[in-house]
C-alpha positions as CSV (number, residue, x, y, z in Angstrom):
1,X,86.5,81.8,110.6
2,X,86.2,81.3,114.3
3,X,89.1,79.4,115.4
4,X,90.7,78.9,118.9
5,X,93.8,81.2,119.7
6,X,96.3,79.8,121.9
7,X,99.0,82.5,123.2
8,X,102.7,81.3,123.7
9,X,104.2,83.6,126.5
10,X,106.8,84.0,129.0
11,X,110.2,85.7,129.9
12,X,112.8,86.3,126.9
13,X,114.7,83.0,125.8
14,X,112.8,80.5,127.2
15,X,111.5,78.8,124.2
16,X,108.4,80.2,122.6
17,X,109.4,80.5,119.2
18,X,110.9,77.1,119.2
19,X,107.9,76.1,120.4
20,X,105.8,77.1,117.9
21,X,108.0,76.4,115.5
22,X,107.8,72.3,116.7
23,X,103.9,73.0,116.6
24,X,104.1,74.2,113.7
25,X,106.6,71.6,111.8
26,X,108.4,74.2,109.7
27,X,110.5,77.5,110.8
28,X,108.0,80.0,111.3
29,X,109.6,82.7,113.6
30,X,113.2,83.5,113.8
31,X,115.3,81.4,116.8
32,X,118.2,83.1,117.8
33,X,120.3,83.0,121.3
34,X,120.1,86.8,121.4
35,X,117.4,87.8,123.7
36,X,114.4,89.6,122.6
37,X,114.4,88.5,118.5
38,X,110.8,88.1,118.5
39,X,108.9,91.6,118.8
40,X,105.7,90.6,116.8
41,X,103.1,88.8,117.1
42,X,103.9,85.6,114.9
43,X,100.7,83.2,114.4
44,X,100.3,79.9,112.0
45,X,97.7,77.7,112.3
46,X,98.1,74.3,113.7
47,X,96.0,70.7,112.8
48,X,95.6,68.5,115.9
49,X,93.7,65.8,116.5
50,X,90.8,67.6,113.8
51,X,91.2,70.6,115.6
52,X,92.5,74.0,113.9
53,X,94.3,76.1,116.4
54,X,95.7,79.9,115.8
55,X,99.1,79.3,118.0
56,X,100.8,82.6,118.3
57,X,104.3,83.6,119.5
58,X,105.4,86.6,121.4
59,X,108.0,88.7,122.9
60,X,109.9,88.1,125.7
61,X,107.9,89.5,128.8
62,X,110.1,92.1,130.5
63,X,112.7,92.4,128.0
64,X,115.0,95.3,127.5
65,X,115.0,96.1,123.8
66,X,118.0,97.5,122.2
67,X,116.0,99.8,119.8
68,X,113.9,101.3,122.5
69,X,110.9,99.0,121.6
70,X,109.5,97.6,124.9
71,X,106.7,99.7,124.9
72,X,106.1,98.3,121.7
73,X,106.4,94.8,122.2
74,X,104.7,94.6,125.3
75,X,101.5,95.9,124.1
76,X,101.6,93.4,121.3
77,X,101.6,91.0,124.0
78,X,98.5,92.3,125.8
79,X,97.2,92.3,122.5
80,X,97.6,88.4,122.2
81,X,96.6,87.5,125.6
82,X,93.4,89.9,125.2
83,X,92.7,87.7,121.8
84,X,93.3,84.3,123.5
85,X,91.2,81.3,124.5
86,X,94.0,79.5,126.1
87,X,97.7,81.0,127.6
88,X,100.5,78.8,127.3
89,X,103.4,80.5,129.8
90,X,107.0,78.7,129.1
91,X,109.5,78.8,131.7
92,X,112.9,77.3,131.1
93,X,114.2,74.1,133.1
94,X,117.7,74.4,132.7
95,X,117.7,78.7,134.6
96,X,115.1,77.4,136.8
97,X,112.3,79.3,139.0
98,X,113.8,83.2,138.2
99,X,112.2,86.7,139.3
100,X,110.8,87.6,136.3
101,X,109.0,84.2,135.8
102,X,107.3,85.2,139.3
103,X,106.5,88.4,137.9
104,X,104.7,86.9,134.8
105,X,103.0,84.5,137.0
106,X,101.6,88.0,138.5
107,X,100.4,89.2,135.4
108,X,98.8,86.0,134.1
109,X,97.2,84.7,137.7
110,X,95.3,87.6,137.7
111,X,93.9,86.5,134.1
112,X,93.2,82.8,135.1
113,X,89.4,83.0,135.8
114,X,89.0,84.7,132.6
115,X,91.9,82.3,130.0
116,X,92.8,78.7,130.6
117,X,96.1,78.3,131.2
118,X,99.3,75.8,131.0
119,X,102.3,76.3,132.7
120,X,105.2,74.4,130.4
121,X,108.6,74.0,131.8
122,X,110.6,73.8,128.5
123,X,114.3,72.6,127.5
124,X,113.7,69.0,129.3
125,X,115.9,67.9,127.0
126,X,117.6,64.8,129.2
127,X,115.8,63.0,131.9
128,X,118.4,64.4,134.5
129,X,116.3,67.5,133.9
130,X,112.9,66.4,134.6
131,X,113.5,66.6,138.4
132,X,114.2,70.7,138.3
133,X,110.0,71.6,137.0
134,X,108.9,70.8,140.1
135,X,110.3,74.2,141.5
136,X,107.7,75.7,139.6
137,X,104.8,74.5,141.1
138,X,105.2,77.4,143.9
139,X,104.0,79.6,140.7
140,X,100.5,78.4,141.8
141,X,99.6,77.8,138.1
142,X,99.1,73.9,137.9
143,X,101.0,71.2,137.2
144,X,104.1,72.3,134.9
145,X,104.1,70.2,131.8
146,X,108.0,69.0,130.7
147,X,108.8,69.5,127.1
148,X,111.6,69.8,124.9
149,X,111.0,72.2,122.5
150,X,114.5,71.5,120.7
151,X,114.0,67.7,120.6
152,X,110.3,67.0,120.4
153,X,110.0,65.4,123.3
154,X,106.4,66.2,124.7
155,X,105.1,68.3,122.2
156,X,102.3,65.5,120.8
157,X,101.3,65.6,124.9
158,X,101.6,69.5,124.7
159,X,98.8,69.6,121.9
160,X,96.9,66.8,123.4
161,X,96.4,69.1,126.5
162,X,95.5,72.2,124.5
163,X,92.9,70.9,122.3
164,X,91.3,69.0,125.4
165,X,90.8,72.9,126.7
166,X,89.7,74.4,123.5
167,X,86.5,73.5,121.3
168,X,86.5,71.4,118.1
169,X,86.5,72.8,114.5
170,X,85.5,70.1,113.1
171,X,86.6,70.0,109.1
172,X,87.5,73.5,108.2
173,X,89.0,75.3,105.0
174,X,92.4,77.5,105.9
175,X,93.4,78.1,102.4
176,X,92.8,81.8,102.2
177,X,91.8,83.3,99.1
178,X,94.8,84.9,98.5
179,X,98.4,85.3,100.1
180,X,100.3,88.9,99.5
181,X,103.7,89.5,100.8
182,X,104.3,93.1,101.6
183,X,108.0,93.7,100.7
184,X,110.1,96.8,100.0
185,X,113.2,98.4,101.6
186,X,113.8,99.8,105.1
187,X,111.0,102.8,106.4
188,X,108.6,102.6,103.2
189,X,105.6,102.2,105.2
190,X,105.2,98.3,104.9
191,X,104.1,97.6,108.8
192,X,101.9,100.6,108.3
193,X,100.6,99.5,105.7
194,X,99.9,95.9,106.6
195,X,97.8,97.4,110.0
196,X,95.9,99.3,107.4
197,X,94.7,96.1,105.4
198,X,94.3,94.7,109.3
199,X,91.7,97.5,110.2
200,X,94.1,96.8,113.5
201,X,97.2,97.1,115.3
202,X,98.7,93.5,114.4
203,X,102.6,94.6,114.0
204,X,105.0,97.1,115.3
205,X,105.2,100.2,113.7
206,X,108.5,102.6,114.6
207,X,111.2,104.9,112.7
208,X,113.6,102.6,113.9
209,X,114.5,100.8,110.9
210,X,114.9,97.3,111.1
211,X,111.5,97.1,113.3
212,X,110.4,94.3,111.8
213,X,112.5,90.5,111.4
214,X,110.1,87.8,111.2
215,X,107.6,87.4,108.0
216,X,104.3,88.1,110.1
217,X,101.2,86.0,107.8
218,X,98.3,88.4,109.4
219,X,94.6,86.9,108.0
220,X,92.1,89.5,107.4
221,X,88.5,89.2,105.6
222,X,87.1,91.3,102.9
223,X,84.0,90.9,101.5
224,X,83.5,88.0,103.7
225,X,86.6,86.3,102.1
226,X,89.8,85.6,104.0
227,X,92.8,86.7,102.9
228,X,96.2,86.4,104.4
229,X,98.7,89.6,104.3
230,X,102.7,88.8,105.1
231,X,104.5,91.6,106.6
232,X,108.1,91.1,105.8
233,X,111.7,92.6,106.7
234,X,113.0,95.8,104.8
235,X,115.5,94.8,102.3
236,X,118.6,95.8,102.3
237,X,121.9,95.3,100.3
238,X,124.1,92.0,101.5
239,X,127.2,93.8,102.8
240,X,124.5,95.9,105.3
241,X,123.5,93.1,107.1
242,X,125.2,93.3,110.1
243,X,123.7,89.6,112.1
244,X,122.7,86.6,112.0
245,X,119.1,88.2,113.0
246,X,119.1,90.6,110.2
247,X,120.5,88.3,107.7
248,X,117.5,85.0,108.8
249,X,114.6,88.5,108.5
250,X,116.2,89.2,104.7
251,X,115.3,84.9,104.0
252,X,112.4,85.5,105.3
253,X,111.1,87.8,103.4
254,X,112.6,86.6,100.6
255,X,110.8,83.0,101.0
256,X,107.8,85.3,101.5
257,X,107.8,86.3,97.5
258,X,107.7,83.1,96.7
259,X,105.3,81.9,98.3
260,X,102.5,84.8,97.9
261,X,100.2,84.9,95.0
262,X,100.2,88.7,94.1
263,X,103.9,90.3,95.8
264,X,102.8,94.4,97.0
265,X,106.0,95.8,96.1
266,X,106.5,99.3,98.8
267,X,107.8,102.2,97.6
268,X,108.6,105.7,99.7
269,X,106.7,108.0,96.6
270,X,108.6,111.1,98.2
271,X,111.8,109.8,97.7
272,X,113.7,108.8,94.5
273,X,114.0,105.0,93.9
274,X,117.4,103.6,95.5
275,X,119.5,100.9,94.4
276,X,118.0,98.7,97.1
277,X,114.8,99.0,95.1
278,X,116.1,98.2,92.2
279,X,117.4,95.1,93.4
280,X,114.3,93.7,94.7
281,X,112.0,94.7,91.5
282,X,115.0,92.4,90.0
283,X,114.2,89.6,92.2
284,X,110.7,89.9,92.0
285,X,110.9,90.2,87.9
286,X,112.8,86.9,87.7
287,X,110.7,85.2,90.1
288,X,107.9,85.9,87.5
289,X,105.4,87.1,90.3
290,X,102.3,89.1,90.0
291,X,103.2,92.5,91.5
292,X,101.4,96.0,92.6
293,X,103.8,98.7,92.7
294,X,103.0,100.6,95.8
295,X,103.9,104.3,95.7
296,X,103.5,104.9,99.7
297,X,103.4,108.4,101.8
298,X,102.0,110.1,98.5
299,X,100.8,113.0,100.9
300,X,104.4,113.7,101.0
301,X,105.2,114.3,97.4
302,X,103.7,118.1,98.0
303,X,102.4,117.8,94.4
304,X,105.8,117.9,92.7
305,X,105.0,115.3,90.8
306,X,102.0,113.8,88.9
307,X,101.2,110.3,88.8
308,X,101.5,109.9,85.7
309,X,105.3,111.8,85.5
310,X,106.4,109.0,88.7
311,X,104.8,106.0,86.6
312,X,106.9,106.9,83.7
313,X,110.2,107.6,86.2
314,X,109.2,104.0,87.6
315,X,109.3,102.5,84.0
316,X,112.7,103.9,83.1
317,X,114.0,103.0,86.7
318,X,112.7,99.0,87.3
319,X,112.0,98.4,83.6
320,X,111.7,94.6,84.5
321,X,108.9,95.4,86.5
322,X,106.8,97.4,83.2
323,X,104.0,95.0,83.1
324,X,103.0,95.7,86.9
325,X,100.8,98.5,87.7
326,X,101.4,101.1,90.1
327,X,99.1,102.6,93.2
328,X,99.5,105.5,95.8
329,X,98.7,105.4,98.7
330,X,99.2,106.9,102.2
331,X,99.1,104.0,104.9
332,X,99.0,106.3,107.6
333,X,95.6,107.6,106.1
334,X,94.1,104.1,104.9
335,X,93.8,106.1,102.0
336,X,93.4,103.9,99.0
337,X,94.7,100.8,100.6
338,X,91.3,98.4,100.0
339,X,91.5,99.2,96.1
340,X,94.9,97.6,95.8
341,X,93.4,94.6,97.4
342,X,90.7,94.7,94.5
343,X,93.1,95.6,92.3
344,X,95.1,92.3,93.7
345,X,92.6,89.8,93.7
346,X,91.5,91.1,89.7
347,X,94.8,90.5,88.6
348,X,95.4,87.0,90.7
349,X,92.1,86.1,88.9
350,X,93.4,87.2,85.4
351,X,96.9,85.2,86.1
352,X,95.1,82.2,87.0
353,X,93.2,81.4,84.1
354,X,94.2,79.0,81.1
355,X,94.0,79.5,77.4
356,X,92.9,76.0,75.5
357,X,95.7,74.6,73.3
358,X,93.0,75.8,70.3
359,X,93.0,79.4,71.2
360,X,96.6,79.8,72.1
361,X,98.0,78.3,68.5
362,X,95.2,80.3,66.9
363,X,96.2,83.6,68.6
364,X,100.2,82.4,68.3
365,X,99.4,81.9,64.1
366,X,98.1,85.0,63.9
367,X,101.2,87.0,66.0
368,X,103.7,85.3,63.6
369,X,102.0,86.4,60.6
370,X,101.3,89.7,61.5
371,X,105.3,90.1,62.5
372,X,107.1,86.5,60.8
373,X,110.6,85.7,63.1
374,X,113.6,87.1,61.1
375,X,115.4,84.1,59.4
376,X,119.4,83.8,60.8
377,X,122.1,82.9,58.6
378,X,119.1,81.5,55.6
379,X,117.7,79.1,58.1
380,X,114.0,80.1,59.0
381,X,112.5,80.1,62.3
382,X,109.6,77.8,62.6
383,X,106.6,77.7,65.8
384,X,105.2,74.6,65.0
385,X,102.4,74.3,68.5
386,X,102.4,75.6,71.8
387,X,100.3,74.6,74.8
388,X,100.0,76.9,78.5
389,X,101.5,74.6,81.1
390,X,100.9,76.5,84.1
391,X,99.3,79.7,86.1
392,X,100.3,82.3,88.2
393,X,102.3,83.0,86.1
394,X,100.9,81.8,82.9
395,X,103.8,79.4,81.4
396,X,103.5,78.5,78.0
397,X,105.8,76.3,76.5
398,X,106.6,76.5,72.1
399,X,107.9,73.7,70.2
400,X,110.3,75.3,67.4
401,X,112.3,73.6,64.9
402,X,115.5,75.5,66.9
403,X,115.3,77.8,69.6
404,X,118.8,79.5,68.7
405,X,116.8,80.8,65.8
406,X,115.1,83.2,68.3
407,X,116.5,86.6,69.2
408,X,115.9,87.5,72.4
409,X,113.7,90.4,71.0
410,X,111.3,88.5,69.2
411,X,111.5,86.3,72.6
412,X,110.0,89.5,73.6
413,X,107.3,90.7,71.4
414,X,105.8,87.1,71.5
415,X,105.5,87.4,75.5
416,X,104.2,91.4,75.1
417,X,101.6,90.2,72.5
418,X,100.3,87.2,74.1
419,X,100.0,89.2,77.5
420,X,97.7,91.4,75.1
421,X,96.0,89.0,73.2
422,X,94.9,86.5,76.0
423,X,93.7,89.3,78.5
424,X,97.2,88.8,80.5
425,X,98.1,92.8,80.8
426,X,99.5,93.8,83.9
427,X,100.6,90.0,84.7
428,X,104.0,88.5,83.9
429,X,104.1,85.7,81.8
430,X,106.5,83.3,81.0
431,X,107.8,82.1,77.2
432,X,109.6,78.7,76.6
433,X,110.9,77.6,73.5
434,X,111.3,73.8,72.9
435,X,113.5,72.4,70.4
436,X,112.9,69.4,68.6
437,X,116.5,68.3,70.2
438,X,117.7,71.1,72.3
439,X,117.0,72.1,75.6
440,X,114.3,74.9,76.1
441,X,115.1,78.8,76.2
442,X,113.0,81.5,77.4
């Protein structure tokens, strides 16, 4: 999909993820007073006036990074200006015209014959303020467009003066095929392995840990099919986050399990599984989310272990995770990284199909006779119909004379031989029983 890309850049703190964020309507990258939050590239598509822009956010130009990083970041903004149709360079009202904006005026005047450009002059946020943007004509880069970011005010015009520069889209279908978050703790090899999938260098990849704070939503095609790929925060335990930057990356990638179809769940396959892993296989388990367990840097393990042996380590270790299947892989290597996006999409396509009301109480008849509830205190436990009521994950809901009747056991082998009865393995599915006057259990 051939879409216009529209680069937000400009000095640290001026504005630029707020900006994108008010494009965007919804918090997309992290805003923070702390200077230099965004390192990444951070992109979402924006619908204006029937035209779908790419609008992507990026590091402050010129910052000094705390983790050594510049280097880093800065490349990932040549990256985004190389990729861009049109520059949008934010300066901030309220500091004025400063040496570093004059600096980045440098940089981009020298790109002007080859990207349109618009020089915003953000944080107009009271008409006393308006006066100060005409300082900034001396930048030789136009007119400077007010805005306020924080309050809204000027972002419709904003937009109206990008899409007047760009070409139309006309009607066009962003739904990729399927979303993946790419979660796991600290230094597993998620950025690594999110480039890998990317065929290109579309986030930061460093020892540091702690690298990465925004979820990053990178599209990619396979097959000619788009596909969208969230590079997300390493997890770590609560009492180790240390800001408020650290503790907005662990929402983030949080909110990015929920809202991915299949969840790549990271994990270093040289190291033993820490309690940090645990943890997450926990919160992917109860969020009832198709999962690949990713056993990265596999070229480390030195052969001490099989695959086998570490699938049956990974069993014992995240047992509410038994149902997903496991992949190694070396990121570093693209080795085996496209077959756990085949291995994805067949297991997104298996969680997303329905049973018919007919076939479900026809397979459910014959798991109770072949393994009848065990009665509790004389009173027998009774299924009486059950239909599916939703996919990914498959939901199915069971109407039962009493649900207390039910041992969390049998709770269990109904779920186990559904999954295997209705072509669900390797997909989690959820159980509901209904009473005739209770609320329902699972």
């Amino acid at each position: 999909m051939n879409l216009p890309v529209v680069a937000i850049v400009g000095r640290p703190n001026v504005g630029k993820s707020s900006l994108l964020n008010r494009f965007a309507g919804e918090r997309v990258s992290i805003v923070d007073a702390t200077p230099g939050v965004t390192r990444d590239r951070v992109s979402t598509l924006v619908e204006h006036q029937d035209v779908v822009l790419e609008i992507v956010d990026t590091g402050g130009i010129g910052i000094v990074d705390r983790d050594d990083l510049s280097e880093h970041v800065e490349r990932q903004i040549d990256f985004a200006l190389r990729g861009a149709n049109l520059v949008v360079f934010v300066v901030d009202v309220r500091d004025g015209l400063t040496t570093l904006d004059r600096e980045v005026a440098v940089r981009l005047r020298s790109r002007s014959l080859e990207i349109p450009l618009l020089l915003v002059a953000n944080k107009v946020d009271s008409d006393e303020l308006e006066a100060g943007i005409h300082e900034f004509h001396s930048l030789g880069l136009g007119e400077p467009i007010p805005v306020s970011a924080k309050e809204g005010w000027g972002a419709t015009e904003l937009l109206d003066r990008i899409v007047e520069r760009v070409w139309p889209t006309g009607d066009v279908n962003t739904d990729p095929v399927m979303r993946l978050a790419v979660v796991g703790r600290q230094n597993v090899g998620k950025s690594t392995f999110v480039n890998a999938l990317a065929r290109e260098e579309r986030v930061i990849v460093s020892e540091v840990p702690g690298t990465t704070r925004d979820a990053i939503d990178v599209r990619f095609e396979k097959d000619g099919r788009e596909f969208v790929v969230i590079d997300t925060a390493g997890i770590q335990r609560r009492k180790g986050l240390s800001d408020s930057i650290q503790f907005y990356s662990q929402v983030r990638a949080l909110a990015a399990i929920r809202r991915a179809d299949v969840v790549l769940f990271v994990l270093d396959g040289s190291r033993e599984i820490t309690r940090a892993d645990k943890k997450l296989g926990e919160t992917i388990a109860d969020a009832h989310k198709v999962c690949v367990l990713v056993a990265n840097k596999w070229d480390l393990t030195e052969n001490r272990i099989v695959t086998g042996q570490y699938a049956d380590y990974v069993l014992k270790v995240l047992p509410g995770l038994a149902y997903a299947p496991i992949a190694f892989t070396t990121a570093k290597d693209s080795r085996n990284i496209q077959p756990v996006i085949d291995l994805s999409q067949n297991l997104y396509k298996r969680a997303s199909k329905r049973a018919t009301t007919g076939e479900l109480n026809r397979v459910i008849a014959a798991i109770v006779a072949q393994r009848p509830p065990p009665a509790k205190k004389s009173r027998e436990a009774k299924i009486f119909y059950g239909t599916q009521v939703a996919v990914c994950p498959p939901v199915f809901t069971f109407f039962v004379n009493d649900h207390r009747l039910f041992a969390s056991d049998y709770r269990r082998y109904l779920a186990n031989a559904l999954r295997e009865a209705l072509d669900f393995e390797e997909v989690p599915i959820r159980v509901i029983l209904r009473s005739r006057e209770s609320t329902p259990r699972e």
